[in-house]
C-alpha positions as a Markdown table, in Angstrom:
| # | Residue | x | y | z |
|---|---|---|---|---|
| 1 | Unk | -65.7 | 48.5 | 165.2 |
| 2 | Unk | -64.0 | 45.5 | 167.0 |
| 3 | Unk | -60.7 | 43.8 | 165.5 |
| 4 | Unk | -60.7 | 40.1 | 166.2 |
| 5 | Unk | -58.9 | 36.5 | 165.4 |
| 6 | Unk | -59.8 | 33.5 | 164.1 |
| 7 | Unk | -58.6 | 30.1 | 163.4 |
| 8 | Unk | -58.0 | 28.5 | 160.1 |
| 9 | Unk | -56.7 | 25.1 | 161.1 |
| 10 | Unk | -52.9 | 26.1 | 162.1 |
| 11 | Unk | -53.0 | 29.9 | 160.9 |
| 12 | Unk | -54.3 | 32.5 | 162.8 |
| 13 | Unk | -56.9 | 35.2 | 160.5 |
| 14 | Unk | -57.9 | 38.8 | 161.7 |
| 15 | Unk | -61.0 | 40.4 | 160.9 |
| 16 | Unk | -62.7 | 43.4 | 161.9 |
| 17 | Unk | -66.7 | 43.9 | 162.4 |
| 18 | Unk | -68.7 | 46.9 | 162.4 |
| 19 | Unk | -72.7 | 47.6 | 163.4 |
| 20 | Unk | -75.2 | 46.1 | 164.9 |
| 21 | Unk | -75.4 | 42.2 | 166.1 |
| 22 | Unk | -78.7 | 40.7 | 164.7 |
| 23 | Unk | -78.9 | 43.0 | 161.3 |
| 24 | Unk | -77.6 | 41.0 | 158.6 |
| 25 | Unk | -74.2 | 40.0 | 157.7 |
| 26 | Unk | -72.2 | 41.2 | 155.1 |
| 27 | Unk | -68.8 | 40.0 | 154.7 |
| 28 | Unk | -66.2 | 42.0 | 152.5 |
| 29 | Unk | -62.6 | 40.2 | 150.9 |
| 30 | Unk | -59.8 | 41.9 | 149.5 |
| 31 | Unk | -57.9 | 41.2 | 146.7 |
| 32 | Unk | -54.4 | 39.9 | 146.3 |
| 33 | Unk | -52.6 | 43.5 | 146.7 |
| 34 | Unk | -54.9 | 44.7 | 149.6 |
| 35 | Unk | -56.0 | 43.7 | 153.2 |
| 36 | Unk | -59.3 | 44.6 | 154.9 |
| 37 | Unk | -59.3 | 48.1 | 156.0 |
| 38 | Unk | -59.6 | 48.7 | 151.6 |
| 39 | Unk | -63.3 | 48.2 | 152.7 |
| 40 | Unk | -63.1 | 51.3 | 155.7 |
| 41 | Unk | -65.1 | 53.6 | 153.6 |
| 42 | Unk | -68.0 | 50.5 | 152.7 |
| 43 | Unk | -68.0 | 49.3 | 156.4 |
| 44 | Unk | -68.6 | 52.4 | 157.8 |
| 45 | Unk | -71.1 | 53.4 | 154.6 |
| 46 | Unk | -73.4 | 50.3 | 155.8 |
| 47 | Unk | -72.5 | 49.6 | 159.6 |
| 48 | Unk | -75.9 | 51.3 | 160.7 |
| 49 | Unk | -77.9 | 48.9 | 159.1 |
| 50 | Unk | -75.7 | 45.9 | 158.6 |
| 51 | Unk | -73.5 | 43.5 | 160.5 |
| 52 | Unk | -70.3 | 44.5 | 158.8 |
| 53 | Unk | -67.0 | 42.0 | 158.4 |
| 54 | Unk | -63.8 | 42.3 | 156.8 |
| 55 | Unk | -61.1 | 39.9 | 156.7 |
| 56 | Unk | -57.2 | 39.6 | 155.9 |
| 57 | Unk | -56.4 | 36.9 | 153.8 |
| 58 | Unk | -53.5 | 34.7 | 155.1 |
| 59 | Unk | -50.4 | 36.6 | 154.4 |
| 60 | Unk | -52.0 | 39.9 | 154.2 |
| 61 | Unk | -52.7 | 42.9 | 156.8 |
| 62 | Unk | -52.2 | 41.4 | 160.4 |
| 63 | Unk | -53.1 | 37.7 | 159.6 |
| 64 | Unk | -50.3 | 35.0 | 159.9 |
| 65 | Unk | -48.4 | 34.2 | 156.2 |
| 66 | Unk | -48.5 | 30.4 | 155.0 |
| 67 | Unk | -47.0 | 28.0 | 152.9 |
| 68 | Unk | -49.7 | 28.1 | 150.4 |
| 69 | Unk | -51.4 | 31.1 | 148.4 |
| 70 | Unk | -53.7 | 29.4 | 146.4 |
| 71 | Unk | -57.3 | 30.2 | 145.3 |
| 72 | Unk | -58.2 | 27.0 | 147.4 |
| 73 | Unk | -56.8 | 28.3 | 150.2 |
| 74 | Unk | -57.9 | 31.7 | 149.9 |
| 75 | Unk | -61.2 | 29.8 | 149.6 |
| 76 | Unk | -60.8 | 28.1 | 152.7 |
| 77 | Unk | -59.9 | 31.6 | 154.6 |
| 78 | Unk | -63.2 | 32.5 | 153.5 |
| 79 | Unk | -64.7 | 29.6 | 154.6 |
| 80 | Unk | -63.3 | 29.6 | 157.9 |
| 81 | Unk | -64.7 | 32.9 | 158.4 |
| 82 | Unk | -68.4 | 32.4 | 157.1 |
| 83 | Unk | -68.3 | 29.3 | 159.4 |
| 84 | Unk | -67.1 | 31.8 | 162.5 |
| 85 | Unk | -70.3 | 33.9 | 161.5 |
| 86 | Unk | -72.6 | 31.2 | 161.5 |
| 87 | Unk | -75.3 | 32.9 | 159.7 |
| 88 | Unk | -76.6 | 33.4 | 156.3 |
| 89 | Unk | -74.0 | 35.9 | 154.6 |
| 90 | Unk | -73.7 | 37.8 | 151.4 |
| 91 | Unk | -70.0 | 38.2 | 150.2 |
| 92 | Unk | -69.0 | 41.4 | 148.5 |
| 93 | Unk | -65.6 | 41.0 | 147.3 |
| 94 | Unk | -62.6 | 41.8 | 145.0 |
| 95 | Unk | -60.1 | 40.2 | 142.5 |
| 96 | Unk | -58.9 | 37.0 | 144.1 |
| 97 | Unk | -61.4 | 37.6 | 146.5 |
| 98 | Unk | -64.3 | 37.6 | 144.3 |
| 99 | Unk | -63.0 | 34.1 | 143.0 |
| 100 | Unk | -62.1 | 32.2 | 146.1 |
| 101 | Unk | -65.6 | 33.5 | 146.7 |
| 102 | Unk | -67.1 | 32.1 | 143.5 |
| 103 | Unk | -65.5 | 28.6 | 144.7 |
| 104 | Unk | -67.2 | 28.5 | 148.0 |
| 105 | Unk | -70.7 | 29.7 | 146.1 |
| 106 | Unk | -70.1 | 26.4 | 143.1 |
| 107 | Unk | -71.0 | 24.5 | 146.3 |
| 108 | Unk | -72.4 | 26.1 | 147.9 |
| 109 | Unk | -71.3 | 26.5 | 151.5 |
| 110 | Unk | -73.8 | 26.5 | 153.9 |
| 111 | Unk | -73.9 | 30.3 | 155.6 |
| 112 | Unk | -73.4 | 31.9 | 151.9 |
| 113 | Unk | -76.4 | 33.9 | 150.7 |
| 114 | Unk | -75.6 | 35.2 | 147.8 |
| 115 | Unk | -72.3 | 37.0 | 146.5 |
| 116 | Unk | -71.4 | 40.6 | 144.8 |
| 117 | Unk | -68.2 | 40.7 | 142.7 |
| 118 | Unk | -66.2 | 43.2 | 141.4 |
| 119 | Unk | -64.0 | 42.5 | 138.8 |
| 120 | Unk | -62.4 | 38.6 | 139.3 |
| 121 | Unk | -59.6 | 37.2 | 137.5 |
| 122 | Unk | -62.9 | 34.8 | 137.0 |
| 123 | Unk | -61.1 | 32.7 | 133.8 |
| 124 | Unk | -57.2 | 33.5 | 134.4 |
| 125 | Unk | -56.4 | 29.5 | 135.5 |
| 126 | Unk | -56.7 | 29.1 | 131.9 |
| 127 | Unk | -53.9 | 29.3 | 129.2 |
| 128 | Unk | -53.0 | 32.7 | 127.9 |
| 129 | Unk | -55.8 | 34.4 | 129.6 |
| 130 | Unk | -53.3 | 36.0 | 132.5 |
| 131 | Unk | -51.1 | 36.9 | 129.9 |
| 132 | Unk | -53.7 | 38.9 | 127.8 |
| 133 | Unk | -54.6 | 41.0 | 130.8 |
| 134 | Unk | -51.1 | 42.8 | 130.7 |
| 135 | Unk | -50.8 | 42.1 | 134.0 |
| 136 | Unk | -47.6 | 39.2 | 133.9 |
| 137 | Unk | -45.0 | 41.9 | 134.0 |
| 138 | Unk | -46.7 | 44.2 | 136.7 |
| 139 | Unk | -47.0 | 41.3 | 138.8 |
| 140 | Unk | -43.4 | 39.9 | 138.7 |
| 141 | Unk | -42.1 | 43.9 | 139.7 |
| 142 | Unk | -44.3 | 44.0 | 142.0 |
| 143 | Unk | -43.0 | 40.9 | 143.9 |
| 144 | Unk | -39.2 | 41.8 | 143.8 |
| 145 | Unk | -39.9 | 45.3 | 144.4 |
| 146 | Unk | -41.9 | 44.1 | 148.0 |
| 147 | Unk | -39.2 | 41.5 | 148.5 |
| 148 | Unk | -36.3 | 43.9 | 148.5 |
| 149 | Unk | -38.4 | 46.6 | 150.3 |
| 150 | Unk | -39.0 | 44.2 | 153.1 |
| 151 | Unk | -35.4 | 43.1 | 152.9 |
| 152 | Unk | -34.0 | 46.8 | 153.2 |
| 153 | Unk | -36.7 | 47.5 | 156.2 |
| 154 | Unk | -38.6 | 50.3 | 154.0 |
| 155 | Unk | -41.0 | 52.1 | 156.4 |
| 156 | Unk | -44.6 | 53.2 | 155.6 |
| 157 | Unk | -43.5 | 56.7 | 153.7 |
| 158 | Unk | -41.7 | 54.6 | 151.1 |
| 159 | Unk | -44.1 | 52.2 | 150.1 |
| 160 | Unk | -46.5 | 55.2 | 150.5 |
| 161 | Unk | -44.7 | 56.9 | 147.5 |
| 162 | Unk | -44.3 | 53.5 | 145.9 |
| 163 | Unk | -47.9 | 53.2 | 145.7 |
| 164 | Unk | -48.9 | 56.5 | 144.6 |
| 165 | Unk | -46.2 | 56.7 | 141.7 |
| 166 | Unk | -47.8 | 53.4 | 140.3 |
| 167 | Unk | -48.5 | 53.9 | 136.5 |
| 168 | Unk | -52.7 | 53.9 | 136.5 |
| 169 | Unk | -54.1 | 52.2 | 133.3 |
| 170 | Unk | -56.5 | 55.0 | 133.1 |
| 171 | Unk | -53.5 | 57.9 | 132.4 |
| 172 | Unk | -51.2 | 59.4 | 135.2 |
| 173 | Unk | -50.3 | 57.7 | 138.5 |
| 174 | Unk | -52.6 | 56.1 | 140.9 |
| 175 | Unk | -51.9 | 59.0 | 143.0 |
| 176 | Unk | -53.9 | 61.1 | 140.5 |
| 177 | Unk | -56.9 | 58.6 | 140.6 |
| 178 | Unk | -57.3 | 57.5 | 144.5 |
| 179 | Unk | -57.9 | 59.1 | 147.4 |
| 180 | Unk | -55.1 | 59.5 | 149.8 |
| 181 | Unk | -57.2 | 57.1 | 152.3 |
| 182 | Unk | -56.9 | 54.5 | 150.2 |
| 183 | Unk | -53.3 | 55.3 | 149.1 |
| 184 | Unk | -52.4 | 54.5 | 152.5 |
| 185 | Unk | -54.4 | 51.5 | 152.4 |
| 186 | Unk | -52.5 | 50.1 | 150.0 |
| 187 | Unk | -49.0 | 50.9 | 151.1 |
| 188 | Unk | -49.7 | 49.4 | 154.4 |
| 189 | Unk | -50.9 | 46.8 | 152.3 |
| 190 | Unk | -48.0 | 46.0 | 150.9 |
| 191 | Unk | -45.4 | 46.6 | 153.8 |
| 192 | Unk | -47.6 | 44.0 | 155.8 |
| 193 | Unk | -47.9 | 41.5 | 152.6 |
| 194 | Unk | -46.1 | 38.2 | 152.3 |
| 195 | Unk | -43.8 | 39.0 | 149.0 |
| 196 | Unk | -44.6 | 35.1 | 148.4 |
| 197 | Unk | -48.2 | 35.7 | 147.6 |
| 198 | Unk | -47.2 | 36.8 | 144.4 |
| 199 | Unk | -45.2 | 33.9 | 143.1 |
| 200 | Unk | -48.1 | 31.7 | 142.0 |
| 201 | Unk | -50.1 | 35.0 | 141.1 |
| 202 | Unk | -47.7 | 35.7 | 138.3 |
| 203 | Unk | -49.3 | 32.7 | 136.1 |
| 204 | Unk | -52.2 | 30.6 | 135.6 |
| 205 | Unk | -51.1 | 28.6 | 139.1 |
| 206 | Unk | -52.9 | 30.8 | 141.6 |
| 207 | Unk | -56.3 | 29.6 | 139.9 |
| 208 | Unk | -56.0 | 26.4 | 138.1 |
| 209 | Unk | -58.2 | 24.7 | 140.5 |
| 210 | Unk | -61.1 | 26.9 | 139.8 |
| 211 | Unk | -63.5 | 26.0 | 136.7 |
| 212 | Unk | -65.3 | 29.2 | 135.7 |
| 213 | Unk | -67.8 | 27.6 | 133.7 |
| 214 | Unk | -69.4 | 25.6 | 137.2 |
| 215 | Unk | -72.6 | 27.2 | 137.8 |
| 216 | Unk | -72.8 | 29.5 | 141.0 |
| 217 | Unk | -75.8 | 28.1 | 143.5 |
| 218 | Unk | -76.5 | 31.5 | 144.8 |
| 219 | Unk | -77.9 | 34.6 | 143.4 |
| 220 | Unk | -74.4 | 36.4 | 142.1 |
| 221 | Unk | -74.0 | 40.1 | 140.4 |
| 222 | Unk | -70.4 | 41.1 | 138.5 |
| 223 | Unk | -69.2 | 44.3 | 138.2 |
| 224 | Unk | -66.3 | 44.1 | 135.1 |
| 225 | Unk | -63.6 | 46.5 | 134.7 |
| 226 | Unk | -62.9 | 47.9 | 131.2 |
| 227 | Unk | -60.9 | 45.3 | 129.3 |
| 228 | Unk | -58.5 | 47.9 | 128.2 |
| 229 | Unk | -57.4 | 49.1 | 131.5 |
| 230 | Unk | -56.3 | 45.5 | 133.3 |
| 231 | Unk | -59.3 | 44.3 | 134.1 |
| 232 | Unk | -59.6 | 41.0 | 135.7 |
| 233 | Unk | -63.0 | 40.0 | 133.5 |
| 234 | Unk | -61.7 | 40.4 | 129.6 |
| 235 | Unk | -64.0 | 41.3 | 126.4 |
| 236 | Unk | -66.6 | 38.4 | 126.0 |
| 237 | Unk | -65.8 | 37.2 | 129.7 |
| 238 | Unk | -69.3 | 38.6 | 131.2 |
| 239 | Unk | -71.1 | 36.5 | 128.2 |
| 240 | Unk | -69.7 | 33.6 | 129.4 |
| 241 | Unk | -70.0 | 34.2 | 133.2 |
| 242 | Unk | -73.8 | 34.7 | 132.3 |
| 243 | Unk | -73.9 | 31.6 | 130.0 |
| 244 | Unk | -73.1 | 29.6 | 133.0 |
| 245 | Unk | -75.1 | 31.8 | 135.4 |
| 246 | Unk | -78.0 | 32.9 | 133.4 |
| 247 | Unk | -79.7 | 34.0 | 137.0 |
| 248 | Unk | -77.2 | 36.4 | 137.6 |
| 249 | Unk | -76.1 | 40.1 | 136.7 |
| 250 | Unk | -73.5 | 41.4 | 135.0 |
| 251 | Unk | -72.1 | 44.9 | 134.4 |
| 252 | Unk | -69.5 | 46.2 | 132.4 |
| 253 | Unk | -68.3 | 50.0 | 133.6 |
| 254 | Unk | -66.3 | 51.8 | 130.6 |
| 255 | Unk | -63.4 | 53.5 | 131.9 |
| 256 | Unk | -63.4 | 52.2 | 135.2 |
| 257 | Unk | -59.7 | 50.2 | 135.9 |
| 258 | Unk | -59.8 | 46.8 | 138.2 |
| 259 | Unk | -59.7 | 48.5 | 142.0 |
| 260 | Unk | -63.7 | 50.0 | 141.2 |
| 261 | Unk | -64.5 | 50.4 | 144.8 |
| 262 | Unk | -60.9 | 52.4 | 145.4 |
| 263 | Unk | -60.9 | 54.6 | 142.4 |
| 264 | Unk | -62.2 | 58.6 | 143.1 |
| 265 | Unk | -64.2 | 58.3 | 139.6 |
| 266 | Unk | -66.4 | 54.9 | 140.2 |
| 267 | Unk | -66.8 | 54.3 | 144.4 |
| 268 | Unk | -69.9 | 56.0 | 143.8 |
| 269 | Unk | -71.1 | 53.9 | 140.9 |
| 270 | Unk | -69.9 | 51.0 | 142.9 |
| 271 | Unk | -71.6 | 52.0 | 146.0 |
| 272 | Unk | -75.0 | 52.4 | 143.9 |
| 273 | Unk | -74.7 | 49.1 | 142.3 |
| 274 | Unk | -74.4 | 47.6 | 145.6 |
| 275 | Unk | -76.6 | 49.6 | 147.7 |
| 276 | Unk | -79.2 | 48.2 | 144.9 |
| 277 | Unk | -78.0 | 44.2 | 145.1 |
| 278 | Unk | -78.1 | 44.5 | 148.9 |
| 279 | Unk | -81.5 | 45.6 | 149.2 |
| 280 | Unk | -82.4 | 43.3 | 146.7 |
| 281 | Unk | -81.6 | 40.4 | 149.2 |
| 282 | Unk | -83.8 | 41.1 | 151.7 |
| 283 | Unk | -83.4 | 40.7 | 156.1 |
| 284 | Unk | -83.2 | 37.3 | 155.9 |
């Protein structure tokens, strides 16, 4: 593995990559609460056969914080970083992720190859949608619990225990439902995060310039959440991702809450779902 940076006009991005130059490239994005070592236990699952990237979103992990934390400019972090490859890429990716990749993929942009989602927020720019989720108050706590953590200088054990006492949808604590790599995953996460990447994430803002109903121009699988448990694609959403994308694939896991690839229960569902759509694009 070899930790590198890249250029985003003005901001500087870090990214990791893992395996073999010449296999093909697979590039993995976070979500709004994570940075790109949440993909440690996928890059290192696929770095004997594939040329493995993982990026941090501007304000997240090691890369430089911004003015802006929109999906557009998520989008264009992607972009920068598929254009820093400079060869034909599939995108696995979460959340927010799994939108601004969704934007680049209405385009399409020129290196993308197809793209696996798990779970995006895909129709929360729209009215009441967000708010339906559960997710409005979660989100506000979260950003004025990070900005006075950052203000009072927490260090890693505290946002370590703030992470694992999180109330899970699924029953219990997060700590009873992740593994304690990814635990501390997300509390560096967090200590790293720009507390302002959750202002527009509280409300449709974050993704009012996306239109889920635009028709993806590469193939495209969706993994969905359980609606009851927080999920990012609500009842009925899948129907309408596939009414617009009737090429692609959806699948709805009961049970499973939004963080699939992260949760003890489903990272080995999630891993068989993609092991199968990766194969499924070929070498080229």
């Amino acid at each position: 593995m070899t930790d590198l940076t890249i250029r985003n006009g003005d901001l500087s991005l870090t990214a990791s990559v893992y395996g073999p130059e010449g296999a093909p490239d697979v590039l993995f994005l976070h979500g709004i609460a994570g940075a790109r070592d949440t993909w440690e236990e996928a890059a290192r699952r696929y770095e004997d056969r594939y040329h493995v990237w993982t990026l941090d979103f501007r304000g997240h992990g090691h890369s430089d914080r911004a003015a802006s934390y929109l999906v557009e400019d998520y989008a264009s972090d992607a972009a920068a970083m598929l254009d820093f490859i400079r060869r034909p890429t599939i995108i696995v990716s979460h959340s927010l992720g799994a939108v601004a990749a969704a934007s680049l993929a209405q385009a399409p942009h020129d290196y993308l190859k197809a793209l696996f989602l798990e779970d995006p927020p895909y129709y929360f720019g729209e009215a009441g949608a967000f708010e339906k989720s559960g997710n409005a108050k979660p989100f506000a706590a979260v950003q004025k619990s990070l900005t006075q953590m950052h203000a009072a200088g927490a260090g890693l054990g505290e946002y370590l225990r703030v992470a694992g006492a999180a109330p899970a949808p699924q029953g219990g604590t997060q700590a009873d439902h992740v593994s304690a790599r990814h635990l501390l995953s997300a509390a560096s996460a967090l200590m790293r995060q720009d507390p302002a990447c959750w202002g527009p994430a509280q409300s449709t803002a974050v993704f009012e310039s996306f239109d889920g109903d635009r028709p993806l121009k590469v193939p495209a699988k969706v993994l969905c959440a359980d609606p009851s448990l927080g999920a990012g694609m609500l009842d009925g959403h899948e129907k309408r991702f596939l009414a617009a994308n009737p090429g692609a694939e959806a699948v709805v896991l009961d049970g499973a809450p939004h963080r699939i690839h992260a949760t003890t229960k489903f990272q080995p569902r999630f891993f068989e779902l993609l092991d199968g759509f990766l194969a499924g694009q070929g070498k080229g």
